[in-house]
N, C-alpha and C positions, 0 to 999 in steps of 0.2 A: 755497636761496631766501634772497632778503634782505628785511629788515625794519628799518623805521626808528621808535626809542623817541625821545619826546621824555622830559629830564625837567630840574629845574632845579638849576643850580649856582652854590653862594655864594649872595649873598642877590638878584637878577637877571639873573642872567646865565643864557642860552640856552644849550643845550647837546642835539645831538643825534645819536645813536648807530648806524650802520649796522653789522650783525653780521650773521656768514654761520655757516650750519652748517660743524662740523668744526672739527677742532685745537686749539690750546693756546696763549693769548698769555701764558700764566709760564713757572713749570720744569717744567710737568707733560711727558707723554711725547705724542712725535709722531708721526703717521703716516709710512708710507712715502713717499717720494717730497720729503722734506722739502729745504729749500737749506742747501749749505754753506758760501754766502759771499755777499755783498752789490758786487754790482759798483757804482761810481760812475764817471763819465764828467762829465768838466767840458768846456762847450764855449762861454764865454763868458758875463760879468756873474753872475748869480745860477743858472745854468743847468744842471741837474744830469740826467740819467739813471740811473736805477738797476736794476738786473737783479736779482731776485730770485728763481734757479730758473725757471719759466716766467712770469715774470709783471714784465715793463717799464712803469715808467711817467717821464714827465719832469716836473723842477718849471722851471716859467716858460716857459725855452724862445726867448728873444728873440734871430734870429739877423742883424737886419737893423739895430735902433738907430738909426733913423731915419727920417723920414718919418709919414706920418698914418695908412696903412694896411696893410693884411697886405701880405705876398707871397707869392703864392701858389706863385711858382717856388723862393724860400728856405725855403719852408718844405718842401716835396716834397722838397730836396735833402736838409736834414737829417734827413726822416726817415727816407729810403734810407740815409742813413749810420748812424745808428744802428741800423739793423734790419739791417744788417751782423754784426753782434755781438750781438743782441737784439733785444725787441718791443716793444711802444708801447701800453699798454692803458688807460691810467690817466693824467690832465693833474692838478698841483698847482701852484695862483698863489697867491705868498707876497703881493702888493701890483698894483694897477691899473696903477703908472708903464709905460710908452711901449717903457723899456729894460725891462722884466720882463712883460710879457702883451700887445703889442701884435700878436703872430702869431695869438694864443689861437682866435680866431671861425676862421680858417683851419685849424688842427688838427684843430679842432673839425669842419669842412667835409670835410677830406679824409679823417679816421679814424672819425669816428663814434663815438669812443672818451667815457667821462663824465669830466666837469671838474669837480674842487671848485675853487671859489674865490669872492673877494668880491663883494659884491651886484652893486658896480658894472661888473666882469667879465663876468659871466654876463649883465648887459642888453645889451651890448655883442655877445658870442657868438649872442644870442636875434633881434638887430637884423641879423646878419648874415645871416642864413636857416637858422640851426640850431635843431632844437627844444627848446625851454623844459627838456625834460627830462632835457636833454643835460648840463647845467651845475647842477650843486647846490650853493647859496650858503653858506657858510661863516660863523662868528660868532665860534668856540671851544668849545673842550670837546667837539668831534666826535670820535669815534671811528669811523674807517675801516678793516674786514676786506678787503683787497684779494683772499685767500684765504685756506683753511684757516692760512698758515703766515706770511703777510707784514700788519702793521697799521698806519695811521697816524694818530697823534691829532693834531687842529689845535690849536694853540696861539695866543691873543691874542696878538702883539710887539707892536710899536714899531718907525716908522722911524726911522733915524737921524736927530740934533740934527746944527747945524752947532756948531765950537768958540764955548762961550760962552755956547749957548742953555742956555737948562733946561728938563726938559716939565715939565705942570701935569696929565698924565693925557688931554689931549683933543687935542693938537698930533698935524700928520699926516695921511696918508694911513691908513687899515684897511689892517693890515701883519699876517701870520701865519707863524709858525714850524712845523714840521711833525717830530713826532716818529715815526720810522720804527724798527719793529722788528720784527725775523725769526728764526723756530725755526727753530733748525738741530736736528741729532739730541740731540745733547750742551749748544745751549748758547745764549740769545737774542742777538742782536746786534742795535745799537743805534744809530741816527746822528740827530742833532738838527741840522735845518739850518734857520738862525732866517736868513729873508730879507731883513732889513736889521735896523738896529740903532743906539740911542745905548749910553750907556755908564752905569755909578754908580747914581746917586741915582732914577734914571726906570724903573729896573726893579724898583722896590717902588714906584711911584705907582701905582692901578687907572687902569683905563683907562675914559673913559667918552661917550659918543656921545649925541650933539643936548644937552649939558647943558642945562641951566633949561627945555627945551622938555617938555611932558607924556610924550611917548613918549622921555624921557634914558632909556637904559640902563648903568649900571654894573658893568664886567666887573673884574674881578680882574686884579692889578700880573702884569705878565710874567712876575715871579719866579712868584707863587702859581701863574700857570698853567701852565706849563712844569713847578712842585712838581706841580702836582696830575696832568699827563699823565705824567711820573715812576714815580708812586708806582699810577696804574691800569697801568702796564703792568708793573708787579712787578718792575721791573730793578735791579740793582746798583751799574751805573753807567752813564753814557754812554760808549760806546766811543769814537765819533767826531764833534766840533762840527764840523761848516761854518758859519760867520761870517765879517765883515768883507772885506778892512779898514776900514772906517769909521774915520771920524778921532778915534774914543775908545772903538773895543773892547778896547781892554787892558785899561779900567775895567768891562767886561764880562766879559772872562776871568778879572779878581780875582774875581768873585764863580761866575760861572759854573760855572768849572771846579775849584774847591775841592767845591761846593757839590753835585752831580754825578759828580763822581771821572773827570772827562774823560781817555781815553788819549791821543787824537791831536785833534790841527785842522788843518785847511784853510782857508786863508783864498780870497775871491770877491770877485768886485767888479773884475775885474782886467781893464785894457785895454779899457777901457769909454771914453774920452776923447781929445780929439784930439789925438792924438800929431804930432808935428814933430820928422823925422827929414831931414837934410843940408838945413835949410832949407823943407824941403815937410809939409804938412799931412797925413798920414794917416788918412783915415777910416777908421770901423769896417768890418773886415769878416774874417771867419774864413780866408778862402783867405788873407791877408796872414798871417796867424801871430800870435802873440801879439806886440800895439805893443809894449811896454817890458817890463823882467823884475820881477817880483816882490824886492822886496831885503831883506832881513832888516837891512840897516843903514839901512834906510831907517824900519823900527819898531823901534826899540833897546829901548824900552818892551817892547815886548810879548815880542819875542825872547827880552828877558832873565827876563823872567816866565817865559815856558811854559818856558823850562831851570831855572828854580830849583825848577818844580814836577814837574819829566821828564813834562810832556806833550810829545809830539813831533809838530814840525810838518810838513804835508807839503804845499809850494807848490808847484802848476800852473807845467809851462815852457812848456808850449805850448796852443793848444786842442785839445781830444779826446784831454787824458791821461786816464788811466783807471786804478782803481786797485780790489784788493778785501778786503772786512774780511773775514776770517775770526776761528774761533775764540782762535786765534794771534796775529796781527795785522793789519797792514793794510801793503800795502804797492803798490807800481805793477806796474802787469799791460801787457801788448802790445795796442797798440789800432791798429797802421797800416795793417788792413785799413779800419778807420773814418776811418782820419786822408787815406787814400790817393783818399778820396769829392772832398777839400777842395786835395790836393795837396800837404798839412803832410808833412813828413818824419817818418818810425816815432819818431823819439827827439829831441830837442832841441827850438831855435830854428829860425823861419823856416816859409816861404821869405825872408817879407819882414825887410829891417835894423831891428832894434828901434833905440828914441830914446830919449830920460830919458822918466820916470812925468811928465805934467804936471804931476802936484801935489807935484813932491820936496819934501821938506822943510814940506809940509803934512798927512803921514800919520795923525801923532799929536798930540792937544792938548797945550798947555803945562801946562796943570793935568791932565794924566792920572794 
């Protein structure tokens, strides 16, 4: 049976706690039946699936990036392909944008499955003909039992700044990071995948909603929340970030991943934009393959960060790589029964000729 505590965190800030009987979210000992590894599957922009023993769910989910409304046929595809390799129980929406929840009300329609996500999501999901209770709106500081063995805490973020800007705490879209972790027999694993992002000085600003108006409420700076989901889930460190690239997450990794003890990252956001390859315009779309390649000399910043610090990074070549943490590490796992839904080849590029990134040579800010 689930039950939901409200109580309050920091000095306004909402915070409310789904828990299920059974199992262990520190180091205490687990039931039988526990997972021994965390599957991840990347399959465009911010778009993640995770396996966790019996229990799948995806964050975002946008397979179409464009246009005004669901699809009803993109979205049945991917979820045949995924359930190739997994199941589909659980929807998590880091942010409302178009390219990150505009399938959502159709998921929603086809699985039946519960959504966390933000206010402005879930009207949207409510507006399509799903019921109210399908979709539970998120704030921060929630804590989610997916089951005895799998949990995820919502984290307040930030979207990302463009080079130049600076936030004040109230810039934005309602943007959430989600910290995910799983008992295994021996040992929690850990992935913190913060759905967009600036960089520096804006992830110690609180965050704060309708300021000067009588109902403002004041949540806690990204860093504090992100501290505070941390330190409830008793962990060590973060095994695995997914972030960026956003065009000042290196400014985000200085702090991040010192501060954390992150082992690997993923960088997201990838092939999101309209690529121009032999002169032609490529739009988005999964059966093309990923538009341009992810370059590491294209973030020298950050590249050279995560090696001076041996976090090791692990970039997406294609859509529907797939990859799984264990105790040990993490590393790329065989996904072209799932990739074979879309037509992508088991390993590499393609089908379609990638082009340059649009934005070469705009990855990284000058002042990073």
């Amino acid at each position: 049976m689930k039950k939901i505590m409200v109580a309050t965190m920091g000095v306004t800030a909402f915070a409310a706690m789904i828990s299920a009987c059974g199992g262990s979210d520190g180091n205490g000992s687990v039931s039988a039946g526990a997972p021994s590894e965390i599957r991840t599957t990347w399959f465009g922009i911010s778009n993640f699936h995770y396996q966790v023993g019996k229990i799948g769910f995806i964050l975002d989910g946008e397979v179409v990036n464009s246009g005004n409304a669901p699809s009803p046929a993109a979205v049945t595809k991917a979820l045949s392909a995924l359930r190739k390799r997994g199941s589909v129980d659980y929807f998590l929406v880091g942010h409302e944008h178009g390219d990150h929840a505009l399938q959502i009300p159709e998921y929603a329609k086809q699985t039946g499955k519960p959504i966390y996500a933000p206010a402005s999501v879930c009207q949207k999901v409510v507006a399509y003909g799903n019921p109210a209770a399908q979709c539970t709106t998120i704030r921060g500081g929630e804590t989610i039992a997916l089951d005895e063995f799998t949990t995820v805490r919502v984290v307040r973020w930030l979207h990302s700044l463009e080079c130049g800007q600076t936030g004040n705490g109230t810039a934005g879209v309602e943007t959430f990071g989600f910290l995910i972790t799983a008992n295994t027999f021996d040992r929690v694993l850990s992935i913190y995948a913060s759905d967009s992002g600036a960089g520096g000085q804006e992830l110690s600003i609180p965050r704060v909603v309708n300021k000067g108006l009588p109902n403002q409420v004041t949540y806690g700076s990204p860093l504090e929340n992100l501290s505070a989901a941390f330190k409830a889930a008793g962990i060590p460190n973060i095994d695995l970030w997914q972030g960026g690239p956003e065009s000042d997450v290196v400014s985000q990794a200085r702090i991040i991943i010192p501060t954390f003890n992150v082992k690997y990252f993923q960088p997201h956001h990838l092939g999101t934009r309209n690529t121009v390859v032999d002169g032609k315009s490529v739009g988005f779309s999964l059966e093309y393959g990923l538009h341009f390649p992810y370059l590491e000399s294209e973030v020298p910043k950050l590249t050279a960060y995560l090696k001076s610090v041996g976090t090791t990074a692990f970039n997406p070549v294609n859509y529907f790589d797939a990859w799984a943490l264990t105790k040990n590490n993490f590393q790329s796992v065989d996904n072209a029964e799932v990739k074979a839904v879309y037509g992508l080849p088991a390993t590499g590029t393609g089908p379609g000729k990638q082009g340059p990134n649009p934005r070469s040579g705009q990855l990284e800010c000058a002042a990073s």
